[in-house]
PyMOL commands that place a pseudoatom at each C-alpha (Angstrom):
pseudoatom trace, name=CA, resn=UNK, resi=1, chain=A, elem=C, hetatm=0, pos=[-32.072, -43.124, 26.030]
pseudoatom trace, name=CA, resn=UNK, resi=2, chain=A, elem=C, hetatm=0, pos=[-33.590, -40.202, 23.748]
pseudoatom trace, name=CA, resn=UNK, resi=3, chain=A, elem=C, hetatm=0, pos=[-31.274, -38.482, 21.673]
pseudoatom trace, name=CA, resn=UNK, resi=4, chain=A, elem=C, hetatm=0, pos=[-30.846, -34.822, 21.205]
pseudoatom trace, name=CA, resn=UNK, resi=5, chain=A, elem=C, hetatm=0, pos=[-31.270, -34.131, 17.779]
pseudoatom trace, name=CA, resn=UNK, resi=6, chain=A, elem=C, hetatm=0, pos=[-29.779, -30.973, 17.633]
pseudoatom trace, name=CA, resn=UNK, resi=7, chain=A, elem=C, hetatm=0, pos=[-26.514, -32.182, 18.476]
pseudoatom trace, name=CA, resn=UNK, resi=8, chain=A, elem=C, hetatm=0, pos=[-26.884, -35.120, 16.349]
pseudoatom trace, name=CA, resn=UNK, resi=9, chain=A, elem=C, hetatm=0, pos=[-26.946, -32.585, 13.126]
pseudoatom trace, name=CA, resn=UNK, resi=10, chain=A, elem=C, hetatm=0, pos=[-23.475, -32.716, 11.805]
pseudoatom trace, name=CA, resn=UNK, resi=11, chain=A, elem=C, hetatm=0, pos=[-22.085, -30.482, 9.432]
pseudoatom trace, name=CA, resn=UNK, resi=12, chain=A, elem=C, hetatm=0, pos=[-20.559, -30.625, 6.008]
pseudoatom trace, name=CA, resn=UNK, resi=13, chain=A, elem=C, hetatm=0, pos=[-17.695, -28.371, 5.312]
pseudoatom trace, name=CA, resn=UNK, resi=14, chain=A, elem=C, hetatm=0, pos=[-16.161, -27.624, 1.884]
pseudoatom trace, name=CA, resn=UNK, resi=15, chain=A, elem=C, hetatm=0, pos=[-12.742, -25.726, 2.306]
pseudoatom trace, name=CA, resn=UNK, resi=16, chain=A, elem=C, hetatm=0, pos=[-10.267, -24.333, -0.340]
pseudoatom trace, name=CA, resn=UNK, resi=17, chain=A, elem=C, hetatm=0, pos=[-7.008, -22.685, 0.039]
pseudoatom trace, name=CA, resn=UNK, resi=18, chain=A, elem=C, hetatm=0, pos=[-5.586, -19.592, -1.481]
pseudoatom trace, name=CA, resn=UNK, resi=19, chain=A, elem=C, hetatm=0, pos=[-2.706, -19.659, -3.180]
pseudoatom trace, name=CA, resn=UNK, resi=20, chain=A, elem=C, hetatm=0, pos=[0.101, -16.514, -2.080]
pseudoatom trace, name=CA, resn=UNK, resi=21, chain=A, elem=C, hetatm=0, pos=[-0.517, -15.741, -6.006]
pseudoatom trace, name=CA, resn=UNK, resi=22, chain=A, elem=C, hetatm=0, pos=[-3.869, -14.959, -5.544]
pseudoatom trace, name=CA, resn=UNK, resi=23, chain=A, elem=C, hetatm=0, pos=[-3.522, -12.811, -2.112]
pseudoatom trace, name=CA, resn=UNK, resi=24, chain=A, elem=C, hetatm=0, pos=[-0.525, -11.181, -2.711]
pseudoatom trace, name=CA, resn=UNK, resi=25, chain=A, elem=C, hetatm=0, pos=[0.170, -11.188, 1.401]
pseudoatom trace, name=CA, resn=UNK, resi=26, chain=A, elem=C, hetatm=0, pos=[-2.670, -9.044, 1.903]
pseudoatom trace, name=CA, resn=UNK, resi=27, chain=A, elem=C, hetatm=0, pos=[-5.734, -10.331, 4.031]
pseudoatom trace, name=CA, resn=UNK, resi=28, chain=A, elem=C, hetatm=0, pos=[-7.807, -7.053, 2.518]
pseudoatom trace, name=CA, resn=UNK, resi=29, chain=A, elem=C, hetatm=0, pos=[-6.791, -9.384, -0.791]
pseudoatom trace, name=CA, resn=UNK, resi=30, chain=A, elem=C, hetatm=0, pos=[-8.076, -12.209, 0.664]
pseudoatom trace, name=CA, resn=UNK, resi=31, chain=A, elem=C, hetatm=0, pos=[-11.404, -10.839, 1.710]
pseudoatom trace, name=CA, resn=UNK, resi=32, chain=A, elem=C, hetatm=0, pos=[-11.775, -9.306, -1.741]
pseudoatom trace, name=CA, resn=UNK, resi=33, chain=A, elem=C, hetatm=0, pos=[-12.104, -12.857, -2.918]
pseudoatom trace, name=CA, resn=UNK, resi=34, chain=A, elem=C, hetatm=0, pos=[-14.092, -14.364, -0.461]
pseudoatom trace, name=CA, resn=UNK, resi=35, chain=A, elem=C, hetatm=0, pos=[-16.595, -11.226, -1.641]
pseudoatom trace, name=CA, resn=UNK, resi=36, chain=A, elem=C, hetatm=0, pos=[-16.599, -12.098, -5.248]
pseudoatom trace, name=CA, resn=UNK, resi=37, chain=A, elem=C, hetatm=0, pos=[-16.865, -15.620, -4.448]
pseudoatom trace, name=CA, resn=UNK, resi=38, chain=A, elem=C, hetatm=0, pos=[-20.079, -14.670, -2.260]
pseudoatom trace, name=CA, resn=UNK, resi=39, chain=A, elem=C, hetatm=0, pos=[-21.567, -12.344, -4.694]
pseudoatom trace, name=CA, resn=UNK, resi=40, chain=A, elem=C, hetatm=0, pos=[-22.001, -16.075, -7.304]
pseudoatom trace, name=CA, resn=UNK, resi=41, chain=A, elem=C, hetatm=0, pos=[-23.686, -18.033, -4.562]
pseudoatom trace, name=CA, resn=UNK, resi=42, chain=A, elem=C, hetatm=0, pos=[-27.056, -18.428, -4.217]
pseudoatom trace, name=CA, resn=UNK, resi=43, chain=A, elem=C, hetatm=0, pos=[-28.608, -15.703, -1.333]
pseudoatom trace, name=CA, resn=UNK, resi=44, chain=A, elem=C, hetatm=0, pos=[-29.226, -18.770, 1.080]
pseudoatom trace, name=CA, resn=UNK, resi=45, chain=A, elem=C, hetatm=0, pos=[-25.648, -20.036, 0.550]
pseudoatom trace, name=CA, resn=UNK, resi=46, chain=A, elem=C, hetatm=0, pos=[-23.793, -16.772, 0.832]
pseudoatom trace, name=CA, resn=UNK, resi=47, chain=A, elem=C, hetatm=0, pos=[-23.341, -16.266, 4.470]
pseudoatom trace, name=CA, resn=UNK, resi=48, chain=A, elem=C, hetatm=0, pos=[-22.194, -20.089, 4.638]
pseudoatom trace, name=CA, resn=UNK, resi=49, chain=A, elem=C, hetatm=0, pos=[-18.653, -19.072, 3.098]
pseudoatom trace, name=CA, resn=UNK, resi=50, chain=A, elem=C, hetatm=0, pos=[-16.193, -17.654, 5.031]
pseudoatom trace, name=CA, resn=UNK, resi=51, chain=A, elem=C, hetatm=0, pos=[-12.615, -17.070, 5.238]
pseudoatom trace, name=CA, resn=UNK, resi=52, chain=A, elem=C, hetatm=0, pos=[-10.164, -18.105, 8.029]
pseudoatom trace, name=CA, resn=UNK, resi=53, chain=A, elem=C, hetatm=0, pos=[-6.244, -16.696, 7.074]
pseudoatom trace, name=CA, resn=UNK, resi=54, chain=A, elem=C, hetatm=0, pos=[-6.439, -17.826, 3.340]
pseudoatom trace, name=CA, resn=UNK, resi=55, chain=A, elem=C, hetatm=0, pos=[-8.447, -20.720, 3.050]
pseudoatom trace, name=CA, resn=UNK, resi=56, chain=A, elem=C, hetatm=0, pos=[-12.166, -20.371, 2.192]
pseudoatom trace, name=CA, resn=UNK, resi=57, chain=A, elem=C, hetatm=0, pos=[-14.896, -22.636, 4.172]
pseudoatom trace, name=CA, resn=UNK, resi=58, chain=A, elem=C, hetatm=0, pos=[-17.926, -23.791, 3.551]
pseudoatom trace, name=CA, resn=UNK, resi=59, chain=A, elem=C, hetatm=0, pos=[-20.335, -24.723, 6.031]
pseudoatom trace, name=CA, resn=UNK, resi=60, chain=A, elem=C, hetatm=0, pos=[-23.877, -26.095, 5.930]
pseudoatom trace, name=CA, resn=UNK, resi=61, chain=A, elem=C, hetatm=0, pos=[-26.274, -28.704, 7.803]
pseudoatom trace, name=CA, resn=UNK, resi=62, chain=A, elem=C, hetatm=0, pos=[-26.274, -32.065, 6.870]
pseudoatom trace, name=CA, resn=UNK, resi=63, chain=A, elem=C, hetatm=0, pos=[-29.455, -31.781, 5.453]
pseudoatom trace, name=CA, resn=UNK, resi=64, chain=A, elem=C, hetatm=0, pos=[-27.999, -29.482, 2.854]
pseudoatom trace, name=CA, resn=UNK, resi=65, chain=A, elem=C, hetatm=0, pos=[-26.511, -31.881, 0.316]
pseudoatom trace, name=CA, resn=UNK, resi=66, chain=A, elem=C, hetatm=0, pos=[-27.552, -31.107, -2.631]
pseudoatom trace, name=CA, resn=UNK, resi=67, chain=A, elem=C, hetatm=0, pos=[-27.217, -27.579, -1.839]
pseudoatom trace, name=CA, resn=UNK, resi=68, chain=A, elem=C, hetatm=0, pos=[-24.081, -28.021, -0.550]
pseudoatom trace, name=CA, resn=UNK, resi=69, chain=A, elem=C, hetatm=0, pos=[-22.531, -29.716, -3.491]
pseudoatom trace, name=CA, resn=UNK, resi=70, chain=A, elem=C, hetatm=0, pos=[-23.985, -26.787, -5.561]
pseudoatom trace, name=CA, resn=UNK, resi=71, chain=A, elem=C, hetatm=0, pos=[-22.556, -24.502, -4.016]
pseudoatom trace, name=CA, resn=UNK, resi=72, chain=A, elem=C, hetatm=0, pos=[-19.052, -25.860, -3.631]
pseudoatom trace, name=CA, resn=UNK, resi=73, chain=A, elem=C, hetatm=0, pos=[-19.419, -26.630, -7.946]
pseudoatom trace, name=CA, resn=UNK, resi=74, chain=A, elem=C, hetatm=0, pos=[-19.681, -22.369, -7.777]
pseudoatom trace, name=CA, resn=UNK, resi=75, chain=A, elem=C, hetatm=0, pos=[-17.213, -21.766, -5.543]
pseudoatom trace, name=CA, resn=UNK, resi=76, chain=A, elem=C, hetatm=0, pos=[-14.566, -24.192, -7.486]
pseudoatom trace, name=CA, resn=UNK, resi=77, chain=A, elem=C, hetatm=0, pos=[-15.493, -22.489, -10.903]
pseudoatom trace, name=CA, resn=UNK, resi=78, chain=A, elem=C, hetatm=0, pos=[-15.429, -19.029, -9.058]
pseudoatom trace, name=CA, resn=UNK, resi=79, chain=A, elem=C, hetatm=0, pos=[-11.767, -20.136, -8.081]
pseudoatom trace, name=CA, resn=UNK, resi=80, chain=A, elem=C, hetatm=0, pos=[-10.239, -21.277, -11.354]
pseudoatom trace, name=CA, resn=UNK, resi=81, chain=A, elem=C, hetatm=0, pos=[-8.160, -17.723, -12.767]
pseudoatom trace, name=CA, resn=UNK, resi=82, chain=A, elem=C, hetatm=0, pos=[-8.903, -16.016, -9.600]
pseudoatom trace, name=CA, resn=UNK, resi=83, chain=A, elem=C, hetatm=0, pos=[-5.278, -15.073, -9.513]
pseudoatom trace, name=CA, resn=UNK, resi=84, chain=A, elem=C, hetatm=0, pos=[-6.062, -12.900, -12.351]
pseudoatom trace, name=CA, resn=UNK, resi=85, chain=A, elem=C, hetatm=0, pos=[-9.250, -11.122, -10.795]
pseudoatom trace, name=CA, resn=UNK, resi=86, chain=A, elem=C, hetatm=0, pos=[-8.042, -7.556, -10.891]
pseudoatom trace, name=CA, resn=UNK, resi=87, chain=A, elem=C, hetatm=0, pos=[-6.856, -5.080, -7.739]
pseudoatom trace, name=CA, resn=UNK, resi=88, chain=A, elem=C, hetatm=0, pos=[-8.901, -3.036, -6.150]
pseudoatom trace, name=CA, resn=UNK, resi=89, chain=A, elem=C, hetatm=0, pos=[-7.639, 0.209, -4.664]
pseudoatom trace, name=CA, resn=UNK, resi=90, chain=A, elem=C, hetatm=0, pos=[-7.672, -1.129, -0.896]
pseudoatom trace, name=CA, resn=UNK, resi=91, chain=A, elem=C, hetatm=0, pos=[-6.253, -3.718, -2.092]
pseudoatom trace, name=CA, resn=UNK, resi=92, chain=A, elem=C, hetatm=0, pos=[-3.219, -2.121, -3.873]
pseudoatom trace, name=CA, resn=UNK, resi=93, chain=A, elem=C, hetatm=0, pos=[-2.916, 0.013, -1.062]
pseudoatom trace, name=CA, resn=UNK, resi=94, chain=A, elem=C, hetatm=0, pos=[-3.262, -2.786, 1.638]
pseudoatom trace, name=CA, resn=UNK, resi=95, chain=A, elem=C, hetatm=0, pos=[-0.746, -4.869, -0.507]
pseudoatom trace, name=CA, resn=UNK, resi=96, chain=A, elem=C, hetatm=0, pos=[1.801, -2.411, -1.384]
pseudoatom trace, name=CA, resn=UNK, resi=97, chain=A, elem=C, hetatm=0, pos=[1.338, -0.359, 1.974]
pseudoatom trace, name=CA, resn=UNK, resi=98, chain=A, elem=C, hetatm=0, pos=[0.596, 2.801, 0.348]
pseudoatom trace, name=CA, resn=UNK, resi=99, chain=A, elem=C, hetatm=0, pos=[-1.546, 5.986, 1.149]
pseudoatom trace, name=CA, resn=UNK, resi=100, chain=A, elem=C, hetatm=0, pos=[-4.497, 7.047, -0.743]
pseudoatom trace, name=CA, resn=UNK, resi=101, chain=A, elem=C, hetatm=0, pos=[-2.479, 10.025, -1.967]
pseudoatom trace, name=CA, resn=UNK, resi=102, chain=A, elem=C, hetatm=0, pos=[0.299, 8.087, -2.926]
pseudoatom trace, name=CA, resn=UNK, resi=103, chain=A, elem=C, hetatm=0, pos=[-1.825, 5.900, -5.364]
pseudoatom trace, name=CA, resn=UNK, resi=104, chain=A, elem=C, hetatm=0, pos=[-3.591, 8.854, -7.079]
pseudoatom trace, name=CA, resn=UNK, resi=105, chain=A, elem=C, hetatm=0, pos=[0.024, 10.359, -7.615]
pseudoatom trace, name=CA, resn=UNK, resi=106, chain=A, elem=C, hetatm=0, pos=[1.344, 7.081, -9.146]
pseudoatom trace, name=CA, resn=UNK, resi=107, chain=A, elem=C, hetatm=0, pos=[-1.892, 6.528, -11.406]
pseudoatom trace, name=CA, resn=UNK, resi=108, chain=A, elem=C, hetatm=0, pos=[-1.756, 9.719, -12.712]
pseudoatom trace, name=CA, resn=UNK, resi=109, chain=A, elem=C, hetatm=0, pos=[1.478, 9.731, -13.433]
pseudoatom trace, name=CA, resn=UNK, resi=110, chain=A, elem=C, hetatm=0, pos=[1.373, 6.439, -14.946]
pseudoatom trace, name=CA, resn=UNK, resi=111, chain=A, elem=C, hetatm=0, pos=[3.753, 4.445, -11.895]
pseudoatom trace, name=CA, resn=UNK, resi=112, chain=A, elem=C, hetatm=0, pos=[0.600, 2.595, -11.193]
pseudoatom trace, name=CA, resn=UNK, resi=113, chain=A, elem=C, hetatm=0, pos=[-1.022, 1.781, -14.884]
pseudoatom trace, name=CA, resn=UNK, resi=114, chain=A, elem=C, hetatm=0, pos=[-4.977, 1.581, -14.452]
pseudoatom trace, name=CA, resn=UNK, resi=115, chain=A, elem=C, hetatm=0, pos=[-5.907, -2.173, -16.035]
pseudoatom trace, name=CA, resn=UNK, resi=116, chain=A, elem=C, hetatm=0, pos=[-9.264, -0.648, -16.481]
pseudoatom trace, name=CA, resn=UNK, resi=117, chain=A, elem=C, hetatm=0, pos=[-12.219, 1.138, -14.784]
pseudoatom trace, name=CA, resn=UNK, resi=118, chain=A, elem=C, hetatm=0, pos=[-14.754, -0.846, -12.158]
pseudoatom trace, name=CA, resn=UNK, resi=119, chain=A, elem=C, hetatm=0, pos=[-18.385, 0.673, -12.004]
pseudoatom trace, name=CA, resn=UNK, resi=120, chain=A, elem=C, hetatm=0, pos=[-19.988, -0.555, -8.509]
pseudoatom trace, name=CA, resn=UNK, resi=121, chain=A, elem=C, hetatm=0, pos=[-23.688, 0.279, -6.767]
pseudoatom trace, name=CA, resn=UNK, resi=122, chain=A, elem=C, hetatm=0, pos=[-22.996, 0.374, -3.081]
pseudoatom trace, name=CA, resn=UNK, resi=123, chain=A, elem=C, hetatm=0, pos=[-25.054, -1.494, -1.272]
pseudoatom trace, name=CA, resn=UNK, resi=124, chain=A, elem=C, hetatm=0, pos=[-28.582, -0.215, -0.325]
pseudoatom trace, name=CA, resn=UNK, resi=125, chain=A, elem=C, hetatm=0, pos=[-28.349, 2.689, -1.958]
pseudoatom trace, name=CA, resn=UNK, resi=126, chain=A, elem=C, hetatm=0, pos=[-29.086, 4.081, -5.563]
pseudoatom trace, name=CA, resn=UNK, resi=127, chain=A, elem=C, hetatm=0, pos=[-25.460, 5.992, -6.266]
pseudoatom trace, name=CA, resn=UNK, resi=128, chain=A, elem=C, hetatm=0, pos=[-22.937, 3.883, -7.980]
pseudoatom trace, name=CA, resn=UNK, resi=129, chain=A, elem=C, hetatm=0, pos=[-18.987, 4.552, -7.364]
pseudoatom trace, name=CA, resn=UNK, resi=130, chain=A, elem=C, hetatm=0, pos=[-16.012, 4.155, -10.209]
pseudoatom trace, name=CA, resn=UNK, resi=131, chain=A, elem=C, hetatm=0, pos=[-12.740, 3.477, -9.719]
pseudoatom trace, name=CA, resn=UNK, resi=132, chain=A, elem=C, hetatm=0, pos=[-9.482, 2.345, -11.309]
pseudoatom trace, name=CA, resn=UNK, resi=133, chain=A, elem=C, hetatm=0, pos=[-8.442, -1.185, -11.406]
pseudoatom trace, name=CA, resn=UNK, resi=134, chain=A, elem=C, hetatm=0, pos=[-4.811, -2.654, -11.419]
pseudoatom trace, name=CA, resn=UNK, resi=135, chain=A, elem=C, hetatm=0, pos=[-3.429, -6.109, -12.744]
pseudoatom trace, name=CA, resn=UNK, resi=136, chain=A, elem=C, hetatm=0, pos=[-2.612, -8.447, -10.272]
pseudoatom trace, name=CA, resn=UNK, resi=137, chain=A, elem=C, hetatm=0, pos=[0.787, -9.128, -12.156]
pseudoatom trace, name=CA, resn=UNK, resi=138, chain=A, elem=C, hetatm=0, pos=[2.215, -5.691, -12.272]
pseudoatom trace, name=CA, resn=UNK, resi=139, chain=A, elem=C, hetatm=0, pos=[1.345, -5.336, -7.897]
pseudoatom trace, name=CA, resn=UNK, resi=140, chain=A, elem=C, hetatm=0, pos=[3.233, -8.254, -7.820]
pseudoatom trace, name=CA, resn=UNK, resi=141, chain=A, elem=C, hetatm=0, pos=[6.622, -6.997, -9.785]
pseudoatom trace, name=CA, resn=UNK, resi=142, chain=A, elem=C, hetatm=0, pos=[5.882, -3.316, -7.865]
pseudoatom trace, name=CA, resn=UNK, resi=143, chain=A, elem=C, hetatm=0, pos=[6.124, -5.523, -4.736]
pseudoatom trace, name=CA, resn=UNK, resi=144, chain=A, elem=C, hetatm=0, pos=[8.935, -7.707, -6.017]
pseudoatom trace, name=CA, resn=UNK, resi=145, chain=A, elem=C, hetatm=0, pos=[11.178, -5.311, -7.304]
pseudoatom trace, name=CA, resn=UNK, resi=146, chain=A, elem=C, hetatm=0, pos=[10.371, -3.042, -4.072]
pseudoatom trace, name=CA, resn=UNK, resi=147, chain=A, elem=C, hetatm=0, pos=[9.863, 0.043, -6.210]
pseudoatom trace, name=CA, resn=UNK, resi=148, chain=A, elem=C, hetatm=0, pos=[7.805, 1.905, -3.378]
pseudoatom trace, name=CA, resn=UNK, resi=149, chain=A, elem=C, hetatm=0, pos=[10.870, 2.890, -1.687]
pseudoatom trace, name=CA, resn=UNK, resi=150, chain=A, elem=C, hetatm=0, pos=[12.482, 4.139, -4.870]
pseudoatom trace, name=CA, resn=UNK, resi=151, chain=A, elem=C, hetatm=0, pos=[9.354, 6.467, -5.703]
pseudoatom trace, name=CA, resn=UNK, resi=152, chain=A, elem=C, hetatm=0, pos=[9.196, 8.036, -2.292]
pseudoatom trace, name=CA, resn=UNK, resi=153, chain=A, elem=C, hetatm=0, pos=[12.991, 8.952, -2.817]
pseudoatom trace, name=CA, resn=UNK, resi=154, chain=A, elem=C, hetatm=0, pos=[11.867, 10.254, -6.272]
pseudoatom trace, name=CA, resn=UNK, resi=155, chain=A, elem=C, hetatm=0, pos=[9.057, 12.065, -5.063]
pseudoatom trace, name=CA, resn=UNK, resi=156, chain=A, elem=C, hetatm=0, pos=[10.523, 14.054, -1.963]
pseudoatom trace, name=CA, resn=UNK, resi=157, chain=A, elem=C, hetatm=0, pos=[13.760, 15.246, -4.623]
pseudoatom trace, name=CA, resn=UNK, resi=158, chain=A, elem=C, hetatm=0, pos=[10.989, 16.544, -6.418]
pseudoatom trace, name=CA, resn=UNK, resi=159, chain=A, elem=C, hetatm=0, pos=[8.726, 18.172, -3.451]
pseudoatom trace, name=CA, resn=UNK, resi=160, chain=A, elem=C, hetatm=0, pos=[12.066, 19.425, -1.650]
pseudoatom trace, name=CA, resn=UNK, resi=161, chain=A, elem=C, hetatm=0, pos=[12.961, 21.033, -5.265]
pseudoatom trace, name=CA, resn=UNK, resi=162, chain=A, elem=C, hetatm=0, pos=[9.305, 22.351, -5.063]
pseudoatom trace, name=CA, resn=UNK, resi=163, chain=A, elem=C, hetatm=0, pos=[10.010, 24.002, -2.165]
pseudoatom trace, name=CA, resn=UNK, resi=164, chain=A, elem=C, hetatm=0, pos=[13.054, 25.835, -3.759]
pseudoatom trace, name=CA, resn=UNK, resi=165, chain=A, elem=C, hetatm=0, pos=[11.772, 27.034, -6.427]
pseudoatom trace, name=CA, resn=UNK, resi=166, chain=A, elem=C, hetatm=0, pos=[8.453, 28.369, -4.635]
pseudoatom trace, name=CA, resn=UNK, resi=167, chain=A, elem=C, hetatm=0, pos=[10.660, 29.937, -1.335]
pseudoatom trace, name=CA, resn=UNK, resi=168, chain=A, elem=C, hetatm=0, pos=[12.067, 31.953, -4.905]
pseudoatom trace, name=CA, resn=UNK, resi=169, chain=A, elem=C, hetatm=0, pos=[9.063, 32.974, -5.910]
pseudoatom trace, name=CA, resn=UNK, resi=170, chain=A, elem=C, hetatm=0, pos=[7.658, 33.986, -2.668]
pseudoatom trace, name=CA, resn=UNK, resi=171, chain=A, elem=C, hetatm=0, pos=[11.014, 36.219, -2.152]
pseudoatom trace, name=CA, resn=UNK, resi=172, chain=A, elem=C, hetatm=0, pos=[10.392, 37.605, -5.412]
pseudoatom trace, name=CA, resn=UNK, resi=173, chain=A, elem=C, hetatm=0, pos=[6.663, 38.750, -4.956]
pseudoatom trace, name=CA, resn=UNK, resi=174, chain=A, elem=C, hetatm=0, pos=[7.633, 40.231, -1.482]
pseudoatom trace, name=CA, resn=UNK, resi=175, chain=A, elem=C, hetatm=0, pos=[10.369, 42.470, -2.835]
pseudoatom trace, name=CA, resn=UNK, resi=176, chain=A, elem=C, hetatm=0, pos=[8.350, 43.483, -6.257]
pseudoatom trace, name=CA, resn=UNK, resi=177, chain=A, elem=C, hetatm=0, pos=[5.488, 44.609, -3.308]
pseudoatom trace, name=CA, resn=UNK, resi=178, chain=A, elem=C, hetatm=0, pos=[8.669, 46.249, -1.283]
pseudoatom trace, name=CA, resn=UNK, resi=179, chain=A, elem=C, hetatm=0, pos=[9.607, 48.594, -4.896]
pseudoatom trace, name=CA, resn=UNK, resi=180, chain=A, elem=C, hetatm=0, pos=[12.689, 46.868, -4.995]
pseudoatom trace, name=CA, resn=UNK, resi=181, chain=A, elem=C, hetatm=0, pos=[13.738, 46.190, -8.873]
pseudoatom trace, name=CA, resn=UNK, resi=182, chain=A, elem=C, hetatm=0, pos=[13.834, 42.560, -10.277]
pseudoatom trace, name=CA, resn=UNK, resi=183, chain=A, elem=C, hetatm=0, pos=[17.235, 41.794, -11.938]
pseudoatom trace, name=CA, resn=UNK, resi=184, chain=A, elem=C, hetatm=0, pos=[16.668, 43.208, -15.401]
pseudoatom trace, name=CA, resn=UNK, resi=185, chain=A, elem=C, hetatm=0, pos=[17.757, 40.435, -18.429]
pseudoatom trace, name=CA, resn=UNK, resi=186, chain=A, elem=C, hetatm=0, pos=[17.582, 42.283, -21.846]
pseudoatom trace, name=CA, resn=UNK, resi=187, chain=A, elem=C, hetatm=0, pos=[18.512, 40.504, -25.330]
pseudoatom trace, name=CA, resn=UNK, resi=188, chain=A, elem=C, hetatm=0, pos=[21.376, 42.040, -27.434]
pseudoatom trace, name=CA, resn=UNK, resi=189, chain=A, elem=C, hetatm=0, pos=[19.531, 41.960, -30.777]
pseudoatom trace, name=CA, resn=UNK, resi=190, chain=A, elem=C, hetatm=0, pos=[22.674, 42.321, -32.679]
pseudoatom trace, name=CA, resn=UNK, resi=191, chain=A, elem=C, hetatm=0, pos=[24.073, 39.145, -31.124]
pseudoatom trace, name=CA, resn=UNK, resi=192, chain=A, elem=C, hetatm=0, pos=[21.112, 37.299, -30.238]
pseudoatom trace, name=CA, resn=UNK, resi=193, chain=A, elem=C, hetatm=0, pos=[23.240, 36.844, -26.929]
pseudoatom trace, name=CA, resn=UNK, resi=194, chain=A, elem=C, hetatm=0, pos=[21.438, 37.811, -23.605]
pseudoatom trace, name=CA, resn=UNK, resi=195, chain=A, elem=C, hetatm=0, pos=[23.506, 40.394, -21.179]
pseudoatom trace, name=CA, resn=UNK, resi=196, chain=A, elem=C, hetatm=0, pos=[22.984, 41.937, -18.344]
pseudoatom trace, name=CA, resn=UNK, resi=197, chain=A, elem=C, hetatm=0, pos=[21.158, 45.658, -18.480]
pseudoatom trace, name=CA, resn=UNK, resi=198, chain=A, elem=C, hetatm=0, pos=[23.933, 48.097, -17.213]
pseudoatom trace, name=CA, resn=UNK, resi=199, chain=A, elem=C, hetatm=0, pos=[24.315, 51.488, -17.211]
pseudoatom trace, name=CA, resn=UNK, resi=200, chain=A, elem=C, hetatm=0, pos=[26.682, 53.017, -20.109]
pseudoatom trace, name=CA, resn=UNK, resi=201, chain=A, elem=C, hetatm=0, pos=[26.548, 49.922, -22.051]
pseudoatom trace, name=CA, resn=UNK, resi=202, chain=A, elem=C, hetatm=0, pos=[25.579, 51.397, -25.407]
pseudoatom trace, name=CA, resn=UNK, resi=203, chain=A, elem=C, hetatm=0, pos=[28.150, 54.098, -24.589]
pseudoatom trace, name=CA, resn=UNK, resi=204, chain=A, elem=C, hetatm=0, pos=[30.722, 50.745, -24.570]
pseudoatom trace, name=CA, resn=UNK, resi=205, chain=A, elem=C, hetatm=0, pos=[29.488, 49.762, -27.361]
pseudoatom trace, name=CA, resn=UNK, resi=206, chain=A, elem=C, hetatm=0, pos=[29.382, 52.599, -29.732]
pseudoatom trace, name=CA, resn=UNK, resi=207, chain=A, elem=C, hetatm=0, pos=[33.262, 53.168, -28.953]
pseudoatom trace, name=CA, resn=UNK, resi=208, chain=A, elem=C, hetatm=0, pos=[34.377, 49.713, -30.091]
pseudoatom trace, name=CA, resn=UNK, resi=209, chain=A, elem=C, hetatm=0, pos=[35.538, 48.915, -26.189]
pseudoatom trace, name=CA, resn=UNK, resi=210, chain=A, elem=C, hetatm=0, pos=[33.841, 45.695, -26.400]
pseudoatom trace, name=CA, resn=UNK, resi=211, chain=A, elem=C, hetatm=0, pos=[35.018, 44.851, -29.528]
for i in range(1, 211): cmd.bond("trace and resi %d" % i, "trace and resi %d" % (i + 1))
show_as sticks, trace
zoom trace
């Protein structure tokens, strides 16, 4: 009976798990890796690796044996201190389950230290994007320690104290435009003590009364 060849053509498969280290719990994580692991392969090779959950695969034709063990040899280096490879903002965002805003608050105000600047050409085109950066070790104590919640408390005292303070304003700009008087503050330069601007005061004064 003839054979179908096709169907005869097995396929070698190459698979490596990653460790919760490495992803953090975050698939965006996961596919971050599977992207730098792609971008060391050969062209031909690249589309061959995938990612199912957290473990890498690596598929080619039977055929494909030496290029198959070539590429695994990358993929194995690629993997060795791939726990370390740093965070990118989806990433932090995806891991930590934070908005965009809420990581440009927290990097500027140093929550969220920057482990360095990443300078990337998007592909196809000419313009290049840069971005912050974040070691892998300080998501994972943010995560640990579950300081997210703790921030947002911090951060809405602050906005609700915002609020306050520019409600005051506002009232005070609407009754400067109405002609009303601001409450008048005047130093006493005798005392270097502040008091209140009242009518008759130096009258007080000059007879001792408040003496």
């Amino acid at each position: 009976m003839a054979t179908n060849t096709k169907n005869e053509i097995a396929q070698l498969v190459g698979e490596w798990t990653l460790s919760t280290a490495t992803t953090l719990g975050s698939s965006v994580r996961s596919r971050g890796v599977l992207l730098e692991t792609r971008a060391r392969l050969p062209l031909s090779a690249r589309k061959a690796l995938d990612i199912v959950a957290s473990q890498l695969t690596l598929i080619m034709p039977a055929s494909a044996v030496v290029e198959l063990r070539e590429a695994a040899a990358i993929v194995a280096e690629t993997l060795e201190g791939i726990e370390s490879l740093p965070v990118i903002p989806r990433e932090i965002e995806d891991i930590l389950a934070i908005s965009t805003t809420e990581r440009h608050r927290w990097l500027k105000d140093g929550r969220l230290p920057s482990a360095g600047i990443r300078t990337v050409r998007l592909r196809g085109r000419a313009r290049e994007i840069t971005f912050h950066v974040f070691d892998p070790r300080m998501v994972e104590d943010v995560l640990d320690r579950e300081l997210v919640g703790s921030w947002r408390e911090e951060d809405a005292v602050v906005a609700a104290d915002n609020r306050r303070r520019a409600a005051w304003k506002a009232k005070v700009t609407r009754s400067l435009k109405n002609g009303e008087k601001e409450p008048a503050v005047v130093e006493d330069q005798s005392t270097k003590k502040i008091r209140p601007n009242l009518s008759g005061w130096e009258e007080f004064n000059r007879d001792g009364l408040l003496r």
